[in-house]
Each structure stands twice: as structure tokens, then as C-alpha cells.
LUMMI-514073 format. One record per atom (N, C-alpha, C, O): z, x, y. Coordinates in steps of 0.1 Angstrom, whole numbers, plus 5000, padded with zeros to 4 digits. Atoms other than C-alpha are relative to their C-alpha. Example, Ala and Ser with C-alpha at 12.3 -4.5 7.8 and 13.67 -1.06 7.14 Angstrom:
500050094988 507851234955 500050095012 500750195012 500049914989 507151374989 500849925011 500949975022 
This chain:
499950135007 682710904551 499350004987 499949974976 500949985015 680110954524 500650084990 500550064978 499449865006 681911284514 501249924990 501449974979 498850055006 685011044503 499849944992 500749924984 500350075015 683110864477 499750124989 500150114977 500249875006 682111194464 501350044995 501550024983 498949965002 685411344464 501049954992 501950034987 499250055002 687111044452 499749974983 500349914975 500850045019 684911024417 500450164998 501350164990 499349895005 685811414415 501450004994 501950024982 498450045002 689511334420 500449914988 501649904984 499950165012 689111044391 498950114990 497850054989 500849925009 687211324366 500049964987 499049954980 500050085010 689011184338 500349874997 500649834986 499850175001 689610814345 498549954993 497349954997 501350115010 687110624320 500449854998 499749764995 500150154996 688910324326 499549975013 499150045022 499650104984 688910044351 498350025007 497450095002 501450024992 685809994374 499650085010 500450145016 500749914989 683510184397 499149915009 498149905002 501150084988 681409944427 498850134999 498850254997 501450004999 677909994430 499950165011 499550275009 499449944989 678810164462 499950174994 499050244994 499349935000 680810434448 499150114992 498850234996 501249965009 678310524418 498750095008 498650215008 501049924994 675210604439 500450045010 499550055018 500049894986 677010784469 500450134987 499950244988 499849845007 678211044442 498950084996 498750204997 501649925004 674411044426 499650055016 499750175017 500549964990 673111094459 500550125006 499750215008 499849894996 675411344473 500250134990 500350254994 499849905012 675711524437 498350065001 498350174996 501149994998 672011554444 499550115008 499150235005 499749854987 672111704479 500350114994 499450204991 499349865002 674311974468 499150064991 498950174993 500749925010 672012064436 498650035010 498350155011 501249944992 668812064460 500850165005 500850264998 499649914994 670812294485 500350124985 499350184981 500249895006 671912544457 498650064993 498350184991 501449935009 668412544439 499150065011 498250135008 500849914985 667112654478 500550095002 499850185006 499449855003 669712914476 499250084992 498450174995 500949925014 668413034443 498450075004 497850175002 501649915000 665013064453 500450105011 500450215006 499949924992 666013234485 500350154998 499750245004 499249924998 668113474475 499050134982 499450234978 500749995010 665113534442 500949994986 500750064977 499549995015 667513434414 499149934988 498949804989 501150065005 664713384384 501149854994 500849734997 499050075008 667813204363 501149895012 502049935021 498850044993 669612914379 501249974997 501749864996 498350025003 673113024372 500849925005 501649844998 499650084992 674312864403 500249854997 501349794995 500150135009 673112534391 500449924987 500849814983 499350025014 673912554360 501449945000 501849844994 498449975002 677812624367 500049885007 500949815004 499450154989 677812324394 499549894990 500449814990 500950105012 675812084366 501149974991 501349854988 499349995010 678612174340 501649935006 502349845001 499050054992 681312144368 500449865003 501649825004 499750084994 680411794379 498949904987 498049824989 500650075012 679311664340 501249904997 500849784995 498850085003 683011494333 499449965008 498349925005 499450124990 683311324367 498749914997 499049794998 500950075001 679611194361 499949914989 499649794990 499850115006 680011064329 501149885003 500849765000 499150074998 683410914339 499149915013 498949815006 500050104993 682010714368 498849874999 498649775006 500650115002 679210574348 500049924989 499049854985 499150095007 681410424324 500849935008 500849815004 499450064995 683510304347 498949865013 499249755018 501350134995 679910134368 500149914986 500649804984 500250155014 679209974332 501249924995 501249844985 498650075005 682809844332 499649935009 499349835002 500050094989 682009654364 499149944998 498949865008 500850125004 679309474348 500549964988 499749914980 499850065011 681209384321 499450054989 499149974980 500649975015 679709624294 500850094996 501650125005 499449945004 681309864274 499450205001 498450274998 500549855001 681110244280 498950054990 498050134994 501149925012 678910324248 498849985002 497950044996 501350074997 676310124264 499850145006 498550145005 500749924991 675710474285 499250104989 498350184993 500649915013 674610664246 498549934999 497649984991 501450065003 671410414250 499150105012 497950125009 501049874995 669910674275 499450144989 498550224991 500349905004 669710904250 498549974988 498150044979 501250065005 666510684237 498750055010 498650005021 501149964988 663510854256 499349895003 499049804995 500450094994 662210654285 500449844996 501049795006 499250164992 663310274281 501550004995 502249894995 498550005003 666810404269 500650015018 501449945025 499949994987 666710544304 499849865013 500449815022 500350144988 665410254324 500849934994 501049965005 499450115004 667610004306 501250025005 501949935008 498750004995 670710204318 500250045013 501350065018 499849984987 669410274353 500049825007 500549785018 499450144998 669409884352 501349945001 501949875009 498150045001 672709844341 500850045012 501749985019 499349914987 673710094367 499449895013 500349885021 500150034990 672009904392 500249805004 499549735012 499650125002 673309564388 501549985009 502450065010 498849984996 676109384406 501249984988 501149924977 498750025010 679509394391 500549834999 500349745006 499450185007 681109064375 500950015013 501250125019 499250064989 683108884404 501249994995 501249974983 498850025009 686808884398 500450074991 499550144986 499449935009 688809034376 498549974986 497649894986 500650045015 687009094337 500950134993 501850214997 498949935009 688209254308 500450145001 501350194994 499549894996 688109594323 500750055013 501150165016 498750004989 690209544353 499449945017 498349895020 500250074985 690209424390 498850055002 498250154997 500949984994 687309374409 500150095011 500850065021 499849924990 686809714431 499749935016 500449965026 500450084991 685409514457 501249945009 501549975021 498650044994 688609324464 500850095007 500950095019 499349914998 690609604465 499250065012 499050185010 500949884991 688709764492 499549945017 498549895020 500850044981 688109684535 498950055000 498149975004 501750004998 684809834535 499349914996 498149914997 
């Protein structure tokens, strides 16, 4: 079940429109997480000083990550560009782990149906 929110922000790699639920956002951080723990416990195991492994999965799952938190800041009604305010050390960061953690506008807004609707869970 968790694996499908995962899978389904992969599958959506280059969609930067339209909206992402709250939901959808932090099961990808969380399980994109998992998976980098687990390889960086590979790495040490197996003594690689360089984490190639990491690296290549980091690079792999860089689109889908920006794409789905443009598509969270659509569901608060902000504009993608709002995610370049991280790149302010520390309260660029907390201002857009806010954003991110905020609910989405009710109803439709200018960046499209509310996911919520759309959705039986």
C-alpha cells in the first residue's frame, strides 16, 4: 500500500502540473528515505569508502522529487518557484518544510482539482 504512493510519484517523474495531497508527498519522502538508509548499510557492509550506490539512486530519484514538491505547493495554492526559497540556508528550509506541511486549498484552485476528491482513501 505505501509502496503505491511511492511508485506512483516515480510514474509522474515529469508531471509539474496539477496537485500532490499531503498524503502522497511524505510517503515518497519517507519511503525514498528507507531505501537510501538501506543502501548506505549496504555500503558500509560491503566497505565501499565512496557512496556510489547512493549517489546513482539520489540522481535517479532527483526529477520525481522535485516534481512532487511542486506539485504539494500547487495544493496550497503556491506557485512552484516557491521551492528555489530553500536554497536560503536554514529559514529558506523551514519556510518550505512549512509549506510542504500545510493542508491543501479545499476545492478546486488555480492549479487543478482537489486530490482529495478524486481519491476513496
Amino acid at each position: 500500500y505505501y509502496m503505491n504512493w511511492y511508485l506512483s510519484v516515480l510514474k509522474n517523474y515529469t508531471g509539474f502540473s496539477g496537485r500532490a495531497r499531503r498524503k502522497e508527498y511524505w510517503m515518497f519522502i519517507l519511503i525514498n528515505m528507507i531505501i537510501s538508509a538501506i543502501l548506505n548499510v549496504i555500503q558500509a557492509v560491503i566497505g565501499m569508502e565512496t557512496p556510489y550506490i547512493t549517489l546513482i539512486y539520489s540522481l535517479g530519484v532527483l526529477l520525481p522529487s522535485i516534481a512532487v514538491a511542486i506539485r504539494r505547493l500547487h495544493d496550497t495554492d503556491r506557485s512552484g518557484w516557491w521551492l528555489l526559497i530553500s536554497l536560503i540556508p536554514i529559514i529558506g528550509t523551514i519556510v518550505i518544510i512549512v509549506f510542504l506541511c500545510q493542508n491543501g486549498t479545499s476545492g478546486n484552485n488555480r492549479f487543478g482539482n482537489d486530490p482529495k476528491q478524486n481519491e476513496i482513501n
